[in-house]
N, C-alpha and C positions, 0 to 999 in steps of 0.2 A: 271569263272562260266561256265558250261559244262548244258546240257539239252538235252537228248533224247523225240523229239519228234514225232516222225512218229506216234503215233495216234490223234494226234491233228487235228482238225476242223476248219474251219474258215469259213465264208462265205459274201462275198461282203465286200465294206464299209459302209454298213448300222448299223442300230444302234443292232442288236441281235448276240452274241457270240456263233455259232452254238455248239460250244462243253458244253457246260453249259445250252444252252436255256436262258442266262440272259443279260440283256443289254447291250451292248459293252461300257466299259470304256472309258471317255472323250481322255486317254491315248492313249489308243489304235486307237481309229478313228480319231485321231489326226496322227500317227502315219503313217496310209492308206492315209490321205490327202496330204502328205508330199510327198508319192508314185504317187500321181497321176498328183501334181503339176510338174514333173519332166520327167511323161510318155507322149510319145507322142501320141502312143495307147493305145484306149480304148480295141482294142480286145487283147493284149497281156495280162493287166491286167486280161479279162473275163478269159482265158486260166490258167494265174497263180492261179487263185482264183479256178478253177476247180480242179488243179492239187493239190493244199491244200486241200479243200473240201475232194478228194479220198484218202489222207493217199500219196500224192508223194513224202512230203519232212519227210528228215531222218536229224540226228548227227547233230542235228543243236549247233553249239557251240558260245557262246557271251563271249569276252573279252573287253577289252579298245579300244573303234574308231572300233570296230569292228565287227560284223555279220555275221558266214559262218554257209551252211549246202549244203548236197546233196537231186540233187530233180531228180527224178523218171519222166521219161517223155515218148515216144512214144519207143526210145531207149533204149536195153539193160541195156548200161551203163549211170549211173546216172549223171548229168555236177555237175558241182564247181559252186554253186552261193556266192554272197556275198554281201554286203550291208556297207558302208561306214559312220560313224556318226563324225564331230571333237570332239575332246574331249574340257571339261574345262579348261581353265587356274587356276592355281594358286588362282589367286586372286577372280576368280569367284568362284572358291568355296568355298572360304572365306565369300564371301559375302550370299551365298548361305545356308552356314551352320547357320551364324548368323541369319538370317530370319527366320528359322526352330528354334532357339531355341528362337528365342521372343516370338514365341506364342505357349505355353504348349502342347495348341491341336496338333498345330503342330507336334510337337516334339513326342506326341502319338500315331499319326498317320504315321508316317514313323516307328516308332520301331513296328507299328503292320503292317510295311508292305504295307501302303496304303501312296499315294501321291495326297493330296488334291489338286483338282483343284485351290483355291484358294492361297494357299503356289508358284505352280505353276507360275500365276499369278503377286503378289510381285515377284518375282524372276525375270519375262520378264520387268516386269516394272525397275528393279534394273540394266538391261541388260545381265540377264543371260539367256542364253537359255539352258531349259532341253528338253520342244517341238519342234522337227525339222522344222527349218527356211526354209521356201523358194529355193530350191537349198542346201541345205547340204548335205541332202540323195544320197548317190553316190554309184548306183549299177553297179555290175561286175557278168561278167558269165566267164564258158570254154566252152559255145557254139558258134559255129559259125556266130550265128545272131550278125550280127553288130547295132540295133538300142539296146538300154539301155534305161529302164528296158527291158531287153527279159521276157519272160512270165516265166523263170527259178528265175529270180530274184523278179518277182513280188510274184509268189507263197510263194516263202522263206519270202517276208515281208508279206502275210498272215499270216503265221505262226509265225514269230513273235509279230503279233498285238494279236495273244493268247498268248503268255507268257506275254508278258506287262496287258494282262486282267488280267492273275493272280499272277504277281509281279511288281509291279515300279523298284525295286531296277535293273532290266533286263534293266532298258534306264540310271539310273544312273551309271552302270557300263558301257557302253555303252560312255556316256561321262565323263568314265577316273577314277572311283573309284568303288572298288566291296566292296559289302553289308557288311564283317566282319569290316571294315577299317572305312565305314559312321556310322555304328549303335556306334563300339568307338566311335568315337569323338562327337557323339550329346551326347551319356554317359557324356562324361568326360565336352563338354560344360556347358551343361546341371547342372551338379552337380557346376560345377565353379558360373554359373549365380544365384545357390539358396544360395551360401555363400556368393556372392556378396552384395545379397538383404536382408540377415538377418540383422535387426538392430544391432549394436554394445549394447555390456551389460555394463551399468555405473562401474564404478570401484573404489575403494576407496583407496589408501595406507595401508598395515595391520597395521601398528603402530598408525594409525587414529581409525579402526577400533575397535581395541583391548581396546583404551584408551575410547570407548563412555561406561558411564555406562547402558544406555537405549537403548536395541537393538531394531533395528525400527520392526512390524510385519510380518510376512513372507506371502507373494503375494496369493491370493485367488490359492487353485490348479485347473490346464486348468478344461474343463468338459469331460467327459468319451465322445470318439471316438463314432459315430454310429455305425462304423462299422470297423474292421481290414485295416489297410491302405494297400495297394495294393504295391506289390512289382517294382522297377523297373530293367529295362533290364538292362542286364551285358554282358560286352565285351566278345568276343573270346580272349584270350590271347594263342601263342602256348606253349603247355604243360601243360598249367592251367585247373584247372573245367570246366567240361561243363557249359555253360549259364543257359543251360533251369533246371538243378539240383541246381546250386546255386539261381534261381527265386522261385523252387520249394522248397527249405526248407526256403530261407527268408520269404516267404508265410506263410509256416507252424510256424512259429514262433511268426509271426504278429496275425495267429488268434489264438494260444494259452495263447498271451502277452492280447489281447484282450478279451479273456473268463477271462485270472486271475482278469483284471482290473473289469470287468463288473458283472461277476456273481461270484468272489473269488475263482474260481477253483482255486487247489493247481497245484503248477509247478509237473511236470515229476517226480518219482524219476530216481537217477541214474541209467542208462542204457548204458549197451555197445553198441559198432556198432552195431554189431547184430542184438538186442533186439530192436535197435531203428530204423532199416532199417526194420524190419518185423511189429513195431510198424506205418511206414510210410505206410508201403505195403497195410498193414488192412485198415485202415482209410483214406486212400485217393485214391477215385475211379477216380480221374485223373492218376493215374499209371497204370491200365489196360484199355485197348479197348476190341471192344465189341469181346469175343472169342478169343481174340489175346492179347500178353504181350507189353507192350508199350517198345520203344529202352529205355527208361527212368526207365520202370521198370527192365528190364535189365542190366543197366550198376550201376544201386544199388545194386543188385546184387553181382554183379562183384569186386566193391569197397568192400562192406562185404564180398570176398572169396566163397561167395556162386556159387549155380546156378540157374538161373531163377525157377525151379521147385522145390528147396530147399525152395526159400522164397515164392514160392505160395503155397506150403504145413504148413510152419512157421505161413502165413499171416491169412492163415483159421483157424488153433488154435486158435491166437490171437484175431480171431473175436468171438472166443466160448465165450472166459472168460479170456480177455488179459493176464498178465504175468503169473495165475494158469489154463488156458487155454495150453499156451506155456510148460509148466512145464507139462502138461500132456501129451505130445506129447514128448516132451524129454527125459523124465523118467520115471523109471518103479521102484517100491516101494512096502513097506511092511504094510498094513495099520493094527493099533491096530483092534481086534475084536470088534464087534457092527454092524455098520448100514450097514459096506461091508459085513458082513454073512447073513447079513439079508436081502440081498439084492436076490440073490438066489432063495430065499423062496418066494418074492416078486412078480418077474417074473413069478413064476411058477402059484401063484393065479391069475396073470394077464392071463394064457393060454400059456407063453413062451415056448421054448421047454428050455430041460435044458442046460445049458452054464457051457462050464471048468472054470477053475480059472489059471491062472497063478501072482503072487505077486496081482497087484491090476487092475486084469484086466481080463473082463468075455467077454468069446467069444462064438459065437452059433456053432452048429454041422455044419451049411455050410461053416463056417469061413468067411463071406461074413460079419458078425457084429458083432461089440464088442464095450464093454461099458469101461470105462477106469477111475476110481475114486482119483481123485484130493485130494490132501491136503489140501482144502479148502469145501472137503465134498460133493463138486457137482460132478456129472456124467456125462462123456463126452463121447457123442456117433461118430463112427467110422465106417467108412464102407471099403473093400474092394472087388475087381473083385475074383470070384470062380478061384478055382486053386493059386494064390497069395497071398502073405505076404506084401503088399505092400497096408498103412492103413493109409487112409487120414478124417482129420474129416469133421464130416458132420450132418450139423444142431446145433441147440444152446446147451446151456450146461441144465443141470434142476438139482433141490432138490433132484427128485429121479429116481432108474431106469428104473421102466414102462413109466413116463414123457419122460427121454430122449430118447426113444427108438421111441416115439408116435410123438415125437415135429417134 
């Protein structure tokens, strides 16, 4: 695990996270105690804590047993600090991992990244330490000060009591396992301890079966779900699906299983990748941030052969008037006489200026708008930048064409 920090913040060991303004995590000030149990000075630490505070420490990188980064001091050249944690044994984190999957919560609250004080806790009681014990923390520099912590090493564990404020998995890799490797195995425990605990289903011999002439009545059905069941977290595997894409359509599937059950909506029809990657795009504003493409709206994308700006022009159709929405953006047609002639005539008592025709599709003298007539009779409006061919839709679809022009 790697982490650029040089803007990060800290300040003292008191209880406020100055980079966030929000309470310092129990982690984290646990973290500084451990620092101070081991310092002999108090002004080394006031120094280090400065030299955090100003943006001194850089490249700070965290692996197994271990803490390095460069800090910025009075000096040109930046020293080598470093910071020393033992890792787990084996068996402790046997022990450890089992803890985490007895209690559900638990097991929620590490896959979302969070390390309950209390999990914590059982843990020390179990004798595992994740909290640095009394003397463990063994700091090192490449400066010349021979007392340890030098004010180089204390800064640097500022700095990282803000990565522990906004990750635990930063002190669990620390003692000896990184975040893709733990979030597996609570997975895979996890799923082992709910097959464990299903009751076994009675069973009968088929030739017993078969021979009763009175079959007994078939079991009241469960009662409809409140609400779509919530997906759970999915391993990294290398070369396999992203996690957060395979969370994201399990999701998606869970609350369309849940609309079928509850209010009868009909299932999907068949749709290609395509169609069903722009059908995602539309309808779930967890794919975009605010002004920005999500890496997840992206790499759908990607997977359907598209380009990000392919399926955010696809998605906006889709949102006119889904698959004859999409169908009016990808095609261009011949429509029988009637309501497209009359459409013309339409605009024009509305005050429009008049608009060309090309097959089924009216466009104004600035080329800036154009209306585009569906096979399903509705009118979809379009707009693009003057000087440009380049016609993205815009606004809902309507009955008719003064409507869509106005919507």
């Amino acid at each position: 695990m790697t982490a650029r920090t040089g803007a990060a913040r800290t300040e003292g060991t008191g209880a406020v996270n100055a980079r966030t303004g929000e309470p310092r995590s129990a982690l984290a000030a646990a973290w500084l105690r451990a620092l101070e149990e081991v310092a002999p000075d108090a002004g080394r630490l006031a120094r280090g804590r400065a030299y955090a505070r100003d943006g001194g420490v850089d490249a700070v990188r965290v692996g197994p047993g271990r803490l390095v980064g460069f800090v910025h001091g009075s000096r040109p050249r930046p020293y080598r600090a470093s910071l020393r944690l033992p890792e787990l044994t084996p068996g402790e984190w046997d022990t450890f991992l089992g803890l985490a999957v007895a209690d559900p919560a638990h097991t929620a609250a590490l896959l979302d990244k969070e390390l309950p004080p209390a999990l914590a806790g059982e843990a020390r009681a179990a004798g595992v330490r994740l909290l640095p014990e009394p003397g463990e923390l063994r700091p090192g520099c490449s400066c010349p000060d021979p007392v340890r912590p030098c004010k180089h090493a204390a800064a640097l564990a500022h700095e990282a009591a803000a990565l522990l404020d906004a990750d635990p998995f930063v002190l669990l890799l620390l003692r000896g396992r990184p975040e893709d490797e733990l979030r597996g195995e609570l997975t895979r425990r996890q799923r082992a301890t709910g097959e464990a605990a299903r009751p076994a289903m009675p069973t009968v011999p088929a030739e017993v079966a078969r021979a009763r002439g009175v079959r007994p009545p078939l079991p009241e059905p469960l009662p409809l779900p409140e609400a779509p069941a919530e997906s759970r977290s999915y391993p990294s595997v290398p070369g396999g699906p992203s996690p957060d894409g395979l969370e994201f359509l399990a999701s998606d599937a869970a609350v369309r299983a849940h609309a079928a059950l509850v209010r009868g909506t009909p299932p999907l029809p068949s749709l290609s990748v395509w169609h069903d990657t722009i059908r995602l795009a539309a309808t779930h504003p967890r794919l975009t941030g605010r002004r920005t493409l999500s890496p997840l709206f992206a790499s759908f994308a990607k997977a359907a052969g598209r380009t990000p700006q392919e399926l955010t022009r696809a998605a906006a159709a889709w949102r006119q008037g889904a698959e004859a929405g999409l169908a009016a953006l990808e095609e261009a047609w011949d429509p029988p006489a009637g309501d497209f002639d009359r459409a013309r005539g339409a605009l024009a008592a509305a005050g429009r200026p008049r608009m060309t025709i090309w097959r089924n599709r009216l466009t104004d003298p600035t080329h800036t708008v154009q209306l585009r007539y569906g096979r399903d009779g509705r009118w979809y409006p379009y707009r693009s930048d003057p000087g440009e061919d380049d016609w993205w839709p815009e606004g809902p679809a309507a009955d008719d064409p003064v409507g869509a022009l106005e919507s």
